[in-house]
MIDO-587017 format. One record per atom (N, C-alpha, C): residue in three letters; x, y, z. Coordinates in steps of 0.02 Angstrom, whole numbers, padded with zeros to 5 digits, always signed. Example, Ala and Ser with C-alpha at 12.3 -4.5 7.8 and 13.67 -1.06 7.14 Angstrom:
# residues 2
Ala+00660-00284+00390Ala+00615-00225+00390Ala+00660-00165+00390Ser+00642-00112+00354Ser+00684-00053+00357Ser+00645+00002+00394
***
This chain:
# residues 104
Unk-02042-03017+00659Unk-01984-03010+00701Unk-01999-02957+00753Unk-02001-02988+00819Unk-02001-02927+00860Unk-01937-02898+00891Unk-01939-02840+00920Unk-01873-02824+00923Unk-01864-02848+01014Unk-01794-02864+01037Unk-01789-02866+01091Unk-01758-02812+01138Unk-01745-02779+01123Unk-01747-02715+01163Unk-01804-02703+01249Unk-01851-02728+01200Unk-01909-02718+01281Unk-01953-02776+01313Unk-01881-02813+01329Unk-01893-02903+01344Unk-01951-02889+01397Unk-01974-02848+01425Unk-02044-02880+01475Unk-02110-02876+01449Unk-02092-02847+01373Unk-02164-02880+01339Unk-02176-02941+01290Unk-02105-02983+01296Unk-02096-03042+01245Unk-02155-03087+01271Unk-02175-03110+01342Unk-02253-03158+01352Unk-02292-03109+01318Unk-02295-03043+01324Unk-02374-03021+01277Unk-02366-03022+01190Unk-02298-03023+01188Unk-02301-03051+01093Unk-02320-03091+01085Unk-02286-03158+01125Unk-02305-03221+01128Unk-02359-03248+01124Unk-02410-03227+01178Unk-02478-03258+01180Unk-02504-03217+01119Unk-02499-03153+01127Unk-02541-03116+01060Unk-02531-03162+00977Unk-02476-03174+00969Unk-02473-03215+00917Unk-02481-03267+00917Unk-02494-03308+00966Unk-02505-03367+00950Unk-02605-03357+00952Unk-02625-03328+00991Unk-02698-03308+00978Unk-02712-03283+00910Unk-02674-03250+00877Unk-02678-03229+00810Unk-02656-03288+00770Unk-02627-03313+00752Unk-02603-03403+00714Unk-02666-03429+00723Unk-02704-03452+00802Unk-02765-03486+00798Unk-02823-03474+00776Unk-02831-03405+00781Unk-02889-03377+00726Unk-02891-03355+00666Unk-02830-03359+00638Unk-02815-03352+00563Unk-02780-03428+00525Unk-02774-03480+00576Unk-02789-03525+00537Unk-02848-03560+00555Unk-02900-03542+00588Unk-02967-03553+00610Unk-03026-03536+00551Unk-03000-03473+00512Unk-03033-03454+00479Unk-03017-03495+00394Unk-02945-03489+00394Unk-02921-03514+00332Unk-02945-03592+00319Unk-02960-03628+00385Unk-03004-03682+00369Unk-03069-03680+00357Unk-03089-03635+00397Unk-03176-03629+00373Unk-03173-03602+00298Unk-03127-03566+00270Unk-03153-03536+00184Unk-03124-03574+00125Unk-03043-03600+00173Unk-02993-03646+00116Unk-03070-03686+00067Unk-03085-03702+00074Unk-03148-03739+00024Unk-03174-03690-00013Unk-03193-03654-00002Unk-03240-03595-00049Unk-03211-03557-00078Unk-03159-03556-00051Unk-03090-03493-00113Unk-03047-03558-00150Unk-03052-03582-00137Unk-03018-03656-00194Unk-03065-03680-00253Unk-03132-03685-00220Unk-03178-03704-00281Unk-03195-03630-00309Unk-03197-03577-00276Unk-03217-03517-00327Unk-03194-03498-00378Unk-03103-03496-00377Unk-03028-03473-00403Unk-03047-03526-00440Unk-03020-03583-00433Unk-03013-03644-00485Unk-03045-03681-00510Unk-03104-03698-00499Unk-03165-03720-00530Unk-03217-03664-00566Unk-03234-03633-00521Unk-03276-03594-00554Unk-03228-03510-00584Unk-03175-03520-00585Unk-03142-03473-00636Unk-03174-03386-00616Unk-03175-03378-00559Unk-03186-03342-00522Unk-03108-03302-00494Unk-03111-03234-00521Unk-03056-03173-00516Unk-03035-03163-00441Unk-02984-03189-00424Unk-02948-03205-00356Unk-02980-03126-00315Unk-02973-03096-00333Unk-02992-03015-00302Unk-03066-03006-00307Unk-03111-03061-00326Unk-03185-03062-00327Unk-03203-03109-00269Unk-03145-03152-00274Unk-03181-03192-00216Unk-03147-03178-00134Unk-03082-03115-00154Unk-03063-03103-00087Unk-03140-03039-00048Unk-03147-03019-00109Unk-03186-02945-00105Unk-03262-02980-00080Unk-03270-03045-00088Unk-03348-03064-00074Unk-03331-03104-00009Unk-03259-03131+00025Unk-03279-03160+00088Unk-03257-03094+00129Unk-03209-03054+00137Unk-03224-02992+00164Unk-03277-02952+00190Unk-03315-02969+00123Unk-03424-02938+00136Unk-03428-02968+00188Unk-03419-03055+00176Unk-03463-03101+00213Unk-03434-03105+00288Unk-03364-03094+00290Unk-03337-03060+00342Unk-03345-03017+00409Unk-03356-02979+00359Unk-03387-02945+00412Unk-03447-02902+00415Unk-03508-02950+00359Unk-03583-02956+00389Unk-03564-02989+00426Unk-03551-03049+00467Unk-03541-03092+00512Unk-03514-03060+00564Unk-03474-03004+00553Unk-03435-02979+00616Unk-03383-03013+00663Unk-03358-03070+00605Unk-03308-03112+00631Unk-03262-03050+00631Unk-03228-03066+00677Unk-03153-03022+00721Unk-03099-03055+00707Unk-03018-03043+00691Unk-02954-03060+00695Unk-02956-03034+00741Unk-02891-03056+00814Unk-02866-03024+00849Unk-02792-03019+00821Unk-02757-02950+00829Unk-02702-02941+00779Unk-02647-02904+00840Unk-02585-02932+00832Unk-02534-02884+00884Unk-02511-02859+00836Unk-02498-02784+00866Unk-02482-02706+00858Unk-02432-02726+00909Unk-02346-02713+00892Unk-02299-02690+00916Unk-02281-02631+00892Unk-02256-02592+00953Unk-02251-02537+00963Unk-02152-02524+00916Unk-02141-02487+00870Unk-02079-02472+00837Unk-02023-02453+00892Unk-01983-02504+00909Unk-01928-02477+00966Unk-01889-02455+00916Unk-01883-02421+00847Unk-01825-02417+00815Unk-01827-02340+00768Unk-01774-02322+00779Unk-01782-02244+00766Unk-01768-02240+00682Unk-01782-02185+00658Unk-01789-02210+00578Unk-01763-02125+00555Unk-01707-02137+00534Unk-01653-02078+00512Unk-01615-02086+00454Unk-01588-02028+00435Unk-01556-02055+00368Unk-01483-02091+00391Unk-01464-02093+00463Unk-01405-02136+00469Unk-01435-02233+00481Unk-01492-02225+00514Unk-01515-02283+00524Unk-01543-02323+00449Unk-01557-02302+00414Unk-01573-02306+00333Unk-01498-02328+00308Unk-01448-02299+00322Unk-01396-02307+00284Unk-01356-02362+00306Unk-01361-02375+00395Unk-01357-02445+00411Unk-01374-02500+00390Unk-01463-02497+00371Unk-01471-02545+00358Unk-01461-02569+00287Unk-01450-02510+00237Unk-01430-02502+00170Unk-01350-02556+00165Unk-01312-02540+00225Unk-01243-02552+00204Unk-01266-02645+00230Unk-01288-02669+00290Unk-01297-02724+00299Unk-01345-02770+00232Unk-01394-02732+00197Unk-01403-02773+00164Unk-01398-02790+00101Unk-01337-02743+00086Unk-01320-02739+00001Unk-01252-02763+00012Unk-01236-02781+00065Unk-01139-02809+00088Unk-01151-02896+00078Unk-01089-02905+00063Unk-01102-02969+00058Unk-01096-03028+00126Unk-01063-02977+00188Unk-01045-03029+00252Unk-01065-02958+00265Unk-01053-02984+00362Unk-01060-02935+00411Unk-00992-02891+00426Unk-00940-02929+00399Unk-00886-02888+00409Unk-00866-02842+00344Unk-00907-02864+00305Unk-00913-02816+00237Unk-00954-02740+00242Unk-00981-02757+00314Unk-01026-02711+00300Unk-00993-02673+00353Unk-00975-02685+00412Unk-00945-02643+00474Unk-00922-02581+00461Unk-00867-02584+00416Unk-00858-02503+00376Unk-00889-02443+00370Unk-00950-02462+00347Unk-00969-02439+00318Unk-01035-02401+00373Unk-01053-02437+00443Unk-01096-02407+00478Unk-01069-02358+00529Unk-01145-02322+00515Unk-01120-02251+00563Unk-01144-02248+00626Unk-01135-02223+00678Unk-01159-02226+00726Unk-01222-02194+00734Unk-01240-02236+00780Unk-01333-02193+00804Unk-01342-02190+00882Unk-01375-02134+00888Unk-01369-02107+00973Unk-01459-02107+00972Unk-01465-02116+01027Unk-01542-02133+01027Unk-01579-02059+01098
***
C-alpha cells in the first residue's frame, strides 16, 4: 500500500513495481522446479533449500530491483492509538470516538 499523500511519485511506484513483479516472477519460474522437487521429493528442509538458492543467487549475481518508499507517516503514541482504535473497532464509526488528533 502506498500512501497518497505525495501523488507525483505514484508513476515511479508504479513502474518500480511492476519492474519488481517481472523479475520476481521471472525468477520464481526459473527455480519453481528445483524448490518443488527439493522440498517434496527429495525431502529436503525448506530453509536448506532457501539457504542453497540464495548461495546460487548470488554467486550468479542475479539482482532484484526492489521499491523503497519513503514513510510519509509520522509514528507517535497518538498515531499508534489511532490506528489501535481503527483496528480493534468493529466499524469506522465505532472507532471515530475514540481518535485523537495529529498535527504534523
Amino acid at each position: 500500500m502506498f500512501p497518497l499523500l505525495m501523488a507525483d511519485k505514484l508513476g515511479d511506484y508504479i513502474v518500480g513495481t511492476a519492474i519488481e513483479t517481472i523479475e520476481t516472477e521471472r525468477l520464481v519460474s526459473e527455480f519453481e522446479k528445483v524448490v518443488v522437487d527439493e522440498v517434496y521429493n527429495n525431502d529436503q528442509p525448506v530453509e536448506s533449500v532457501i539457504k542453497n538458492l540464495q548461495d546460487y543467487i548470488k554467486l550468479k549475481g542475479i539482482q532484484v530491483n526492489t521499491v523503497v518508499v519513503e514513510d510519509a507517516y509520522i509514528s507517535s503514541d497518538r498515531t499508534r492509538g489511532n490506528v489501535h482504535a481503527y483496528t480493534s473497532s468493529v466499524s469506522v464509526a465505532g472507532a471515530r470516538p475514540l481518535l485523537k488528533e495529529v498535527r504534523m
